[in-house]
C-alpha angles and dihedrals in degrees: 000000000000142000125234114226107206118208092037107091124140105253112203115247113230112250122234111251107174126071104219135115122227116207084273107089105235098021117102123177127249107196144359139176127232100258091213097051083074097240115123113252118253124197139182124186122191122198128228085243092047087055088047094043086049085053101048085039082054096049092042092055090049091064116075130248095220123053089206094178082064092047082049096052095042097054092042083060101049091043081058097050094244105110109099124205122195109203088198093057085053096056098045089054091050091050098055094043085056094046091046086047093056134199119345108248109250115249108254108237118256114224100237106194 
């Protein structure tokens, strides 16, 4: 069993084709038009950490959102009866995500005329 989360789909990252360096060190240029054709120029620069974020985006894409051997153990287990659940170490756990979420923001009021 899993469940699809929409909006959240890996969008490839466009790779550098050209070799020259700009005045930034680490920044080349991709692409750019010839200014007297009269066609606007048009010019993309990707950073060395923009390179580095596309391949960690790639490789995060690539590990599964569900661990579904754990899914698998865990409903095997509870099939069994062995999985215990301590209702006290739940609401602990509640609690102290309420108290590190903090107080809920008040609703402005709306002017009703």
């Amino acid at each position: 069993m899993s469940n699809k989360i929409n909006g959240l789909e890996p969008r490839p990252a466009a790779p550098v084709t050209a070799s020259t360096k700009t005045g930034r060190e680490g920044v080349r240029d991709s692409a750019t038009a010839d200014p007297s054709s009269g066609q606007s120029a048009a010019k993309v620069s990707i950073t060395d950490a923009a390179r580095r974020l596309a391949t960690l985006e790639a490789a995060v894409a690539a590990v599964p959102v569900v661990d579904q051997a754990r899914v698998d153990a865990i409903n095997g287990d509870l099939d069994q009866g062995r999985y215990a659940i301590d209702p006290q170490q739940i609401a602990d756990k509640l609690l102290r995500f309420e108290r590190e979420m903090g107080p809920v923001p008040a609703k402005p009021e709306s002017s009703q005329e």
